[in-house]
C-alpha positions as CSV (number, residue, x, y, z in Angstrom):
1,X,29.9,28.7,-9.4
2,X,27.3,27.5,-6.6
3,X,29.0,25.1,-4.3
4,X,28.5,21.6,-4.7
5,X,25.2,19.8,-3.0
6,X,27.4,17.4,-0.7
7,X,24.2,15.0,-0.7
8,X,22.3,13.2,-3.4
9,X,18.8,14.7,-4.2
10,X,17.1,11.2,-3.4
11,X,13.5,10.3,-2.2
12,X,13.5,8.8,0.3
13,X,16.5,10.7,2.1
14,X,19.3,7.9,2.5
15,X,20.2,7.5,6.2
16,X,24.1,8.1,5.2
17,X,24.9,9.7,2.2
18,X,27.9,11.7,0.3
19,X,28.6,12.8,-3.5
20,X,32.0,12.4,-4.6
21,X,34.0,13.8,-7.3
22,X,33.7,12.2,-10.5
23,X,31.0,9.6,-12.1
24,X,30.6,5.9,-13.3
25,X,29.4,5.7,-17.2
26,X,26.7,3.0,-18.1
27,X,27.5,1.9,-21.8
28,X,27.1,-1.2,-24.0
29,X,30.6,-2.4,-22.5
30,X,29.0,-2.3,-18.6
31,X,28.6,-5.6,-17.5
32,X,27.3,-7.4,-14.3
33,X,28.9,-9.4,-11.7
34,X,26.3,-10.7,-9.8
35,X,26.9,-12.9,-6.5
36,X,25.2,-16.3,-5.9
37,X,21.7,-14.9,-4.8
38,X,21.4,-11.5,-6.6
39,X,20.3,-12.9,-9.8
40,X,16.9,-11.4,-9.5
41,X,18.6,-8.3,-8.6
42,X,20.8,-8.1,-11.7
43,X,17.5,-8.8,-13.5
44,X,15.5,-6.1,-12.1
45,X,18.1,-3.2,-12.9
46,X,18.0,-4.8,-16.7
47,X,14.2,-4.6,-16.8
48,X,14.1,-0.9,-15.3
49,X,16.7,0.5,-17.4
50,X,16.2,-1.4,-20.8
51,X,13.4,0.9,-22.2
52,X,15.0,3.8,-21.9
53,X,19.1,2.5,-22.0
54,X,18.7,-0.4,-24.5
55,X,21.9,-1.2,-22.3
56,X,22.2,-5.1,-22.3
57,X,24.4,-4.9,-19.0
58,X,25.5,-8.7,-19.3
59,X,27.0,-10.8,-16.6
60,X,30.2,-10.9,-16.4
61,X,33.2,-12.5,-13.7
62,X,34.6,-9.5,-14.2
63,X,32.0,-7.1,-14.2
64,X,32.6,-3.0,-13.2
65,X,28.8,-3.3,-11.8
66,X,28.7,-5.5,-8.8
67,X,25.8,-7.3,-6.9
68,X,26.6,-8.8,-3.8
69,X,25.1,-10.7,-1.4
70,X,27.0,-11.0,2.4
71,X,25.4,-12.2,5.6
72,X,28.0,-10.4,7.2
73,X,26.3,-7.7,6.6
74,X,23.2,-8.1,9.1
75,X,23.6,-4.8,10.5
76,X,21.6,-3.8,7.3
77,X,18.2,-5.4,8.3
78,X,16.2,-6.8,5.6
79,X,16.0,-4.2,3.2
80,X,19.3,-1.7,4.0
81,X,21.7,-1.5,1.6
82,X,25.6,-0.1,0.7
83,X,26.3,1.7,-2.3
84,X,29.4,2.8,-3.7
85,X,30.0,4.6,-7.0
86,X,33.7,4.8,-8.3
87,X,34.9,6.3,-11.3
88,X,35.6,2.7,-12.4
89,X,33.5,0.2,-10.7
90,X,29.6,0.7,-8.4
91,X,29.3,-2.0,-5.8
92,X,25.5,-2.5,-4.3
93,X,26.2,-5.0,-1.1
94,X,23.1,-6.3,1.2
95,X,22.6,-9.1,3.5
96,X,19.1,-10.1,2.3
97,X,17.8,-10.1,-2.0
98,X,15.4,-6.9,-0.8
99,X,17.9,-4.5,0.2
100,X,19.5,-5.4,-3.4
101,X,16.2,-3.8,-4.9
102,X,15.9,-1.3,-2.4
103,X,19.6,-0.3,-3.8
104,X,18.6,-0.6,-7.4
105,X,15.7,1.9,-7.3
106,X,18.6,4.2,-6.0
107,X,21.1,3.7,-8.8
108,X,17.7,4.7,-10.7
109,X,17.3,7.9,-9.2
110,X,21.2,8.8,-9.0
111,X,20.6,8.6,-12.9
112,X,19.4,11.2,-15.0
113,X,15.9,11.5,-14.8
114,X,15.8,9.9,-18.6
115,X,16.7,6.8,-17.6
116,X,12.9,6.4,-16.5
117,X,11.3,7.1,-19.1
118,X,9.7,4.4,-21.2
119,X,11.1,5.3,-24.7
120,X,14.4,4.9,-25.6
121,X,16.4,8.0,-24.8
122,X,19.8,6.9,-27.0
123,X,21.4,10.3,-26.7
124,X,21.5,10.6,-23.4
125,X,25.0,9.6,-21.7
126,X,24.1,7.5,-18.5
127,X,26.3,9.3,-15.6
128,X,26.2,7.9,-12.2
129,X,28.0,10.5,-9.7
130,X,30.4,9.1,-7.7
131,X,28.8,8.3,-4.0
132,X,29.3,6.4,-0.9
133,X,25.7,5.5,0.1
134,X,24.3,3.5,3.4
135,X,21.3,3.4,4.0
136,X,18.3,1.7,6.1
137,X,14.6,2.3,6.5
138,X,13.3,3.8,10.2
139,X,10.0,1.4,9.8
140,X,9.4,-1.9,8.8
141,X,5.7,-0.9,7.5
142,X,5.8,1.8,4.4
143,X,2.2,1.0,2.8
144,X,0.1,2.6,0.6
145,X,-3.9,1.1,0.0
146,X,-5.5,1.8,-3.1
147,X,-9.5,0.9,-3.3
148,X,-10.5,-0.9,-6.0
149,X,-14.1,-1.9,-5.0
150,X,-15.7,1.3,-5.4
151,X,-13.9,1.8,-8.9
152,X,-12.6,-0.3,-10.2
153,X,-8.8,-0.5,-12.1
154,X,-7.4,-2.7,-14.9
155,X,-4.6,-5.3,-13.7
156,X,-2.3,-3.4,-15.9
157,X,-2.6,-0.3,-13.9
158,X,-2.0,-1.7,-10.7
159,X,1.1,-3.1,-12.1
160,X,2.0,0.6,-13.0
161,X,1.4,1.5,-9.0
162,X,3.1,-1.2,-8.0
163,X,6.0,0.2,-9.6
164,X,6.0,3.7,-8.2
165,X,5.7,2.5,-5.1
166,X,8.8,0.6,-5.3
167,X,10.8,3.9,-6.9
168,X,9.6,4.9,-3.7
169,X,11.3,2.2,-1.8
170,X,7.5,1.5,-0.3
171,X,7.3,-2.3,0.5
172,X,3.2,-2.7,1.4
173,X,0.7,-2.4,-1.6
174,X,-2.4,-2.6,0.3
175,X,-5.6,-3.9,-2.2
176,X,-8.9,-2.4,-0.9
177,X,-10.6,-5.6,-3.0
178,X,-14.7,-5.9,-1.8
179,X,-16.9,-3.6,-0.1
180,X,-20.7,-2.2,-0.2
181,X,-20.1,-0.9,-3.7
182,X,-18.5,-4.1,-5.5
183,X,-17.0,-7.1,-5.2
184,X,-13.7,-7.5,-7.1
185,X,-11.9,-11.1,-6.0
186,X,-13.1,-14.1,-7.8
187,X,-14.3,-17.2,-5.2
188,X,-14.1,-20.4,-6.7
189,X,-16.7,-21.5,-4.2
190,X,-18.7,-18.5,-4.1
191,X,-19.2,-17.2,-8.1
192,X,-21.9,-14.9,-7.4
193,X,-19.3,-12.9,-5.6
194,X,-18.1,-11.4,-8.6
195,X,-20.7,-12.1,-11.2
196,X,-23.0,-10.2,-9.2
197,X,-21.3,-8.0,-6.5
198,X,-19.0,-6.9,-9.5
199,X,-21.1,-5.0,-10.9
200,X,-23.2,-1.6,-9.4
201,X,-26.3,-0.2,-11.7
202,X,-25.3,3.1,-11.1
203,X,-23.0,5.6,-9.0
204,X,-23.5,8.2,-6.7
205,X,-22.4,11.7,-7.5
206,X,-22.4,14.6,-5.1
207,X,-21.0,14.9,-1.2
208,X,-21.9,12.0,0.9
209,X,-25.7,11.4,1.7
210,X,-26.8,13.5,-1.2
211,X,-29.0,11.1,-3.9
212,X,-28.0,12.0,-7.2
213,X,-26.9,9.5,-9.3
214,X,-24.8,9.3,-12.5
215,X,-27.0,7.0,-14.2
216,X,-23.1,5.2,-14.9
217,X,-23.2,1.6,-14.4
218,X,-19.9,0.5,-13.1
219,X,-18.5,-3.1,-12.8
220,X,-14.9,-5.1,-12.8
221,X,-13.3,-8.2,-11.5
222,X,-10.0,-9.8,-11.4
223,X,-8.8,-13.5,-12.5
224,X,-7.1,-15.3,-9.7
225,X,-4.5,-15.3,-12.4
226,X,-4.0,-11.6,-12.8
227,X,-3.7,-11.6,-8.9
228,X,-1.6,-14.1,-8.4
229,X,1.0,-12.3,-11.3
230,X,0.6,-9.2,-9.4
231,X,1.6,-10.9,-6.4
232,X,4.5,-12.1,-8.0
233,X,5.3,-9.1,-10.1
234,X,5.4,-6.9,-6.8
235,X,7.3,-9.1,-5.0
236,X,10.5,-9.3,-7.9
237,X,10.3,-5.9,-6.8
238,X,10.4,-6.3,-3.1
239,X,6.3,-5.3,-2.5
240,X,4.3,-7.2,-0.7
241,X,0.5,-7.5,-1.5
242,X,-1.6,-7.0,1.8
243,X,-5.6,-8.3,0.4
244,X,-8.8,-6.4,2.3
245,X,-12.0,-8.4,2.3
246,X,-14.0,-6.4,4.5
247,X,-16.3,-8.0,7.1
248,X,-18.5,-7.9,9.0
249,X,-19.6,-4.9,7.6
250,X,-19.5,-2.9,4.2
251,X,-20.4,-6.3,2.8
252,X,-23.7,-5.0,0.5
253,X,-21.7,-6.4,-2.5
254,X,-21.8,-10.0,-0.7
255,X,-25.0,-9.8,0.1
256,X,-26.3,-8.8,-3.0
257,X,-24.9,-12.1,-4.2
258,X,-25.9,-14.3,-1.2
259,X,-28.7,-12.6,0.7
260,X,-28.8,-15.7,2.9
261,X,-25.9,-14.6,4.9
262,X,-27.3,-11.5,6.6
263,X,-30.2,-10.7,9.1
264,X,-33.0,-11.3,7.0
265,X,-32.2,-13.6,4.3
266,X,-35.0,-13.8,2.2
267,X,-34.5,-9.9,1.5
268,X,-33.2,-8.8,-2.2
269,X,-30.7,-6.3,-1.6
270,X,-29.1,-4.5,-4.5
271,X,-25.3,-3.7,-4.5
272,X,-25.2,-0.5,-3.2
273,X,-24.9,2.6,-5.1
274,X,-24.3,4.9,-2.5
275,X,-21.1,6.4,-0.5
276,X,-20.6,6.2,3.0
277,X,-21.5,3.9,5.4
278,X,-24.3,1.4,4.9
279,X,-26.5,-0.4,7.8
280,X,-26.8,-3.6,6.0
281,X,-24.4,-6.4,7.4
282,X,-23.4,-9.9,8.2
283,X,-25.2,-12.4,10.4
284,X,-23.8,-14.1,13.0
285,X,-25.0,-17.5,12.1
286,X,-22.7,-20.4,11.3
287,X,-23.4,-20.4,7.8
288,X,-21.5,-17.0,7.5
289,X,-18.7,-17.8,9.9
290,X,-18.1,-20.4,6.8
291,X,-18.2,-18.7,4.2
292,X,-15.9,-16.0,5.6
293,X,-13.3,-18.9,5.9
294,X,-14.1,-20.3,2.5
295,X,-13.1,-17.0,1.5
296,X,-10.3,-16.1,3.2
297,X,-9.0,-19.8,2.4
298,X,-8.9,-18.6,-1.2
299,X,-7.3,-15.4,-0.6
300,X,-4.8,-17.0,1.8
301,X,-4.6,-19.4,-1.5
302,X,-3.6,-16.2,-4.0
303,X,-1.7,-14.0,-1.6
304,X,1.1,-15.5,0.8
305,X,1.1,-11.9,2.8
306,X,1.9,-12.9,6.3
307,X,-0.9,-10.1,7.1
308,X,-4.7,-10.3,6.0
309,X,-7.0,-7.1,6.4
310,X,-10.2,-8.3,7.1
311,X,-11.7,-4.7,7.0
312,X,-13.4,-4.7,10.8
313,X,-14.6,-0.8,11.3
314,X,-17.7,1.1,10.6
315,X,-19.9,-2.0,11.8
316,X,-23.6,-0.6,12.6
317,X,-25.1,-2.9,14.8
318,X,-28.9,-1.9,14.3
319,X,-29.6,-5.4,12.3
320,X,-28.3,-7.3,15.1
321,X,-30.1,-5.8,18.0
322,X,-33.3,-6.1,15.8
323,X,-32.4,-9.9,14.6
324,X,-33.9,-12.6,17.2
325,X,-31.6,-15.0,15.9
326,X,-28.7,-12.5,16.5
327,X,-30.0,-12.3,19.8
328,X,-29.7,-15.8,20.5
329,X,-26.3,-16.1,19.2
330,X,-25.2,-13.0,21.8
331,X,-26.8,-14.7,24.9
332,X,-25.5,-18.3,23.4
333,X,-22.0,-17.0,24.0
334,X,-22.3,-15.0,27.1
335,X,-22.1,-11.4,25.6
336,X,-23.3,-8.5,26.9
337,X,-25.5,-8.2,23.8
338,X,-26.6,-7.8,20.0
339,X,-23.2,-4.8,20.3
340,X,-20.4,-7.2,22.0
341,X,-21.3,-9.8,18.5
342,X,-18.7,-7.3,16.6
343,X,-15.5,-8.2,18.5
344,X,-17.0,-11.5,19.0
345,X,-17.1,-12.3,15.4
346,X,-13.6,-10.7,14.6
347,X,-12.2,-13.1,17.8
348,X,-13.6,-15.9,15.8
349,X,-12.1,-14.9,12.1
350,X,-8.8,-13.8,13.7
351,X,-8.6,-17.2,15.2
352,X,-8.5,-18.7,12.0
353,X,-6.4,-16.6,10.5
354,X,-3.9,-17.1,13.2
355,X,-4.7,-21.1,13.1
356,X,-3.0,-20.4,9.1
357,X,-0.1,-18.8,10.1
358,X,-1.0,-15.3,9.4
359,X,-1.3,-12.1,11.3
360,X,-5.3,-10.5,11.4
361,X,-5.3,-7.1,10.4
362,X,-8.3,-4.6,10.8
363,X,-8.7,-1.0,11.0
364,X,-9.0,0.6,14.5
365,X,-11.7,2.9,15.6
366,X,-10.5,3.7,19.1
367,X,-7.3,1.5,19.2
368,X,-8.4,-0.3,21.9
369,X,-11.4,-2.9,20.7
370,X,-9.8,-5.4,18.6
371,X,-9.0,-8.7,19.9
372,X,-5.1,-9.0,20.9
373,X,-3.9,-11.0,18.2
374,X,-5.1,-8.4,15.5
375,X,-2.7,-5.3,14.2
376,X,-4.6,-2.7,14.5
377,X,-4.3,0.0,11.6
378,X,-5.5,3.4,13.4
379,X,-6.7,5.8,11.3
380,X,-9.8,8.1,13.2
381,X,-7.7,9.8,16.1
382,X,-3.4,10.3,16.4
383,X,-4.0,9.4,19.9
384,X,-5.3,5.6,19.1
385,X,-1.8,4.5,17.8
386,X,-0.4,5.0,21.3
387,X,-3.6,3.3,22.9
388,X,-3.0,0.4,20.5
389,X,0.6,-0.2,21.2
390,X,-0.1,0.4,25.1
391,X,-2.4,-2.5,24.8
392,X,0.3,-4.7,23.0
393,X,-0.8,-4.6,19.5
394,X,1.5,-4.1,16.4
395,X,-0.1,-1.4,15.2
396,X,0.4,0.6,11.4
397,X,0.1,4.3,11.9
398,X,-3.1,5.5,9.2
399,X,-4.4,9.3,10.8
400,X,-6.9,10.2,7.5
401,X,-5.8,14.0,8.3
402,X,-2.5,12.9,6.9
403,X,-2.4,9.4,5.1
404,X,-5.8,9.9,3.2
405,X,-5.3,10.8,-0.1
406,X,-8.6,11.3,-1.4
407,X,-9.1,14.3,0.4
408,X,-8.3,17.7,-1.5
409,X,-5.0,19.3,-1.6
410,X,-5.1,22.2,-1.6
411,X,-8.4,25.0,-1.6
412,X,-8.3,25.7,-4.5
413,X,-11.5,25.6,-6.6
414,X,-10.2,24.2,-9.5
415,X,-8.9,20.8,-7.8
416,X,-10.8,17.8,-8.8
417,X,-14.0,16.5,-6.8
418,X,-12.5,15.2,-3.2
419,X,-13.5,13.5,-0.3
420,X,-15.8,16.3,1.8
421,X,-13.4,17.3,4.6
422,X,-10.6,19.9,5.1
423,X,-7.4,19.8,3.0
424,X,-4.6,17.5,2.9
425,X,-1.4,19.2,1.7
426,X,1.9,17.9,0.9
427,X,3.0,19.6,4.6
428,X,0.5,17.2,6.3
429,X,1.9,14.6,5.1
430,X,5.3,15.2,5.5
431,X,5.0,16.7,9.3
432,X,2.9,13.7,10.5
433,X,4.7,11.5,12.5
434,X,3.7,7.8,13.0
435,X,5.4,7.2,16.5
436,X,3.6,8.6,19.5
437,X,5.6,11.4,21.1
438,X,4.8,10.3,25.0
439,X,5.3,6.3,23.6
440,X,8.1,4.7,25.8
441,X,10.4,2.3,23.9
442,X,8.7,-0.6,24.0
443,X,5.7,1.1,22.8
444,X,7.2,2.7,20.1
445,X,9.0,-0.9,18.9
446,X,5.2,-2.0,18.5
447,X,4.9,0.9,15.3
448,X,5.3,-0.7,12.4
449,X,4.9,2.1,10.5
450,X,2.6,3.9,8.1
451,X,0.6,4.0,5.0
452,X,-1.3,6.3,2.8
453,X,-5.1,5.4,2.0
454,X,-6.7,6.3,-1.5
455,X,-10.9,5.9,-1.3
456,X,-12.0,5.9,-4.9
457,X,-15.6,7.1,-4.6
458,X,-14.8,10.6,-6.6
459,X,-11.8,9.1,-8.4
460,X,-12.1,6.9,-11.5
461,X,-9.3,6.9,-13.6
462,X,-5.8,6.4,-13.4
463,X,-4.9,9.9,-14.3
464,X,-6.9,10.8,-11.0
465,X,-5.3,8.5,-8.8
466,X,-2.1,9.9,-9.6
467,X,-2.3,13.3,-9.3
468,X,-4.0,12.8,-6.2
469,X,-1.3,10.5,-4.7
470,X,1.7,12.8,-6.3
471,X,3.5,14.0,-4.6
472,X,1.7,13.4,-1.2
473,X,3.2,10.3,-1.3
474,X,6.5,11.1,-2.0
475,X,6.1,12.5,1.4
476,X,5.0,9.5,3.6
477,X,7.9,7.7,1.6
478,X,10.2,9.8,2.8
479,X,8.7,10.2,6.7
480,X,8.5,6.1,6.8
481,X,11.7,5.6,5.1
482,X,14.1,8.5,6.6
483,X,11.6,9.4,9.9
484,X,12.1,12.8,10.3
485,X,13.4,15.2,7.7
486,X,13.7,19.0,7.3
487,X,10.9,20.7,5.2
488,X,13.6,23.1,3.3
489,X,15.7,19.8,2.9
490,X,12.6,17.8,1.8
491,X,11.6,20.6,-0.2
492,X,14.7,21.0,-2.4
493,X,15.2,17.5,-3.4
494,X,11.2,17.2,-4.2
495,X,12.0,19.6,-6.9
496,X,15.0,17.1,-8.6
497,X,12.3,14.6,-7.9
498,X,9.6,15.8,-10.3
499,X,11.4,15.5,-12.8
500,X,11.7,11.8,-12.5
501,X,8.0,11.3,-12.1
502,X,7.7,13.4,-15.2
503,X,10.0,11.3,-16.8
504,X,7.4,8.6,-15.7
505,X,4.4,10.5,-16.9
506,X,3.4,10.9,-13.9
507,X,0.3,13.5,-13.8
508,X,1.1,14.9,-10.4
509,X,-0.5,17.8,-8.6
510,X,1.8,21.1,-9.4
């Protein structure tokens, strides 16, 4: 007989972790006692496991499954959590309602790999192996961003995402929601946002610059009430939802709707139908500083996310040196000129933001030109996270030759239209790691971690999205969650793991 795995085949690897002889059965006589606090807890694991179980898993003051909640217990951070599985009794202990969930999603995947499926699975006995689990994340920051303004995705399906990240034990679900190809957040105040930056005439096929078009119009919006429930619904499962609303550039969809706010207002603009990056942007007059805080009043409004992305890169400033009245505004403030307005009007938005209570977030080009108050999110150069956090900025760790899943991964011809660009493979992703080698330890407390990044300009369904994310970002999961872990080691229990995300219907890359 092979000799016993000592360790549980988990993604993310548990910090602490050891398989015991023996197992716990989950029956119709399993009941619940839940601690003051771990209600929503109890009521997670019910909702995960009822599909498949049909196990009513009651409450109980006597219960064999206990939830518990103790303060004394702060050595665990936010979201760590203890797990022990006895022959007779499992005990899941955390200081803090998060590290509950974080524990639940492990009793999931100690399971067999039934128990996530979404039809009932009555003749499967419900074994949990006997374990003494602790375990606590290495960063505080384990995102992933999906775009939904260049195609767009039901409510329903982000709901679906929002659930594989938390198997995942992921805790950022970062909403790409506007952009130059559509406008996808409704604005009480601003109507035309959606009613006519939500939708595009038609779509760009073919690499970047190329102009063929697919002749497909495309178009979608969200309710404020479907956003606000996805709020909620992430955050029963310990996600936060992190809202982009790009600015000052890759605004065409804005503009389309309210041509008034950029360099030459009486120009019709179209929303754009094009990848890449496009020249048309804000102005710098007061009129747009206002509605940018009209807007992000509403956002602010729909997502309580102590972070807002406000977008911030790829900026061209050809309008501005061209625009008289942009001009003016750089001399009126003492800038060097029409180029220096970019940081400017960031200072001015992340002022705000920070006047609410919340923390600016923008991506980073070179790590070093956002104003001070801003998180930077680097994603062009490995190099720029250490440059970041030298200059005292939190800063999220994003390299696109690791975090961006829209690139291909593997070269294979048969793999689905990508980004143009070399591969991203699973290895990539697993080797990259978000805290600078030469950063000292200040430097490297200033990492909050990483994410990984899916553009949607070649990738329109949900089937797509998944087998582009799976299993890359099993991998990122693992790195933010565990930091460092052996390939081999990685390796093995990726190969337990697919059978969960089958389970799931998952339609993951091979």
């Amino acid at each position: 007989m092979p000799a016993h795995h000592p360790e549980p085949d988990l993604v993310p690897r548990p910090a602490k972790a050891a398989l015991r002889p023996g197992h716990f059965t989950l029956d119709a006589g399993t009941t619940l006692r839940i601690s003051a606090g771990a209600e929503p807890a109890a009521d997670l694991l019910r909702t995960l496991l009822a599909p498949a179980t049909g196990l009513p898993l009651r409450p109980s003051h006597d219960g064999q499954f206990v939830l518990t909640l103790d303060p004394q217990l702060g050595g665990l951070g936010e979201e760590g959590y203890g797990l022990t599985v006895g022959p007779n009794a499992v005990l899941l202990r955390a200081a803090h309602l998060t590290g509950l969930l974080r524990g639940i999603q492990t009793v999931r995947q100690l399971l067999p790999a039934q128990a996530l499926s979404e039809t009932s699975q009555r003749r499967t006995r419900w074994l949990l192996p006997c374990a003494e689990i602790t375990d606590v994340p290495r960063h505080v920051w384990r995102g992933a961003m999906l775009d939904v303004a260049r195609h767009f995705q039901p409510v329903s399906y982000l709901r679906r995402y929002v659930d594989l990240l938390a198997l995942h034990k992921m805790n950022v679900f970062h909403l790409h929601l506007t952009d130059d190809q559509g406008w996808r957040m409704p604005v009480a105040a601003y109507p035309k946002l959606t009613e006519i930056g939500g939708h595009r005439a038609q779509s760009m096929k073919g690499p970047a610059g190329s102009d063929t078009y697919d002749g497909i119009p495309h178009e979608g919006a969200y309710t404020r009430a479907e956003l606000s429930a996805l709020v909620a619904y992430a955050a029963d499962r310990g996600i936060t939802v992190v809202p982009e609303i790009e600015m000052p550039g890759h605004v065409r969809a804005a503009l389309a709707a309210y041509p008034e706010l950029g360099n030459s207002p009486g120009r019709s603009l179209d929303v754009w139908t094009r990848w890449g990056v496009c020249d048309t942007v804000f102005g710098v007059h007061d009129q747009v500083l206002d509605f940018c805080r009209g807007v992000l009043e509403e956002v602010m409004d729909v997502f309580p996310s102590p972070h807002i992305h406000i977008g911030g890169e790829e900026c061209p400033t050809t309008e501005w040196t061209r625009s008289t009245a942009a001009r003016e505004r750089a001399a009126a403030e003492g800038l060097s000129g029409p180029e220096a307005l970019h940081g400017w009007f960031l200072g001015r938005i992340g002022d705000f933001l920070v006047r609410h209570g919340r923390h600016p977030l923008a991506w980073a080009e070179t790590g070093t030109e956002l104003p001070l108050d801003f998180t930077a999110m680097t994603w062009r150069d490995p190099g720029h996270t250490l440059a970041a956090a030298r200059r005292g900025h939190p800063v999220i760790s994003a390299y696109h030759r690791a975090t961006y899943l829209d690139y291909a991964q593997s070269a294979d011809p048969r793999e689905p239209q990508a980004q143009p660009g070399g591969v991203v493979d699973l290895r990539a992703v697993h080797g990259h790691d978000p805290l600078p080698e030469q950063a000292d330890a200040q430097e490297a407390a200033r990492v909050l971690g990483t994410q990984t990044q899916l553009w949607t300009e070649f990738v329109t369904t949900p089937a797509h999205i998944e087998y582009l994310t799976f299993p890359r970002l099993c991998a990122l999961a693992d790195r933010g969650w565990s930091g460092a872990t052996d390939w081999a080691d990685f390796e093995a229990r990726l190969d337990t793991h697919m059978e969960r995300l089958d389970a799931l219907d998952v339609r993951h890359h091979p």
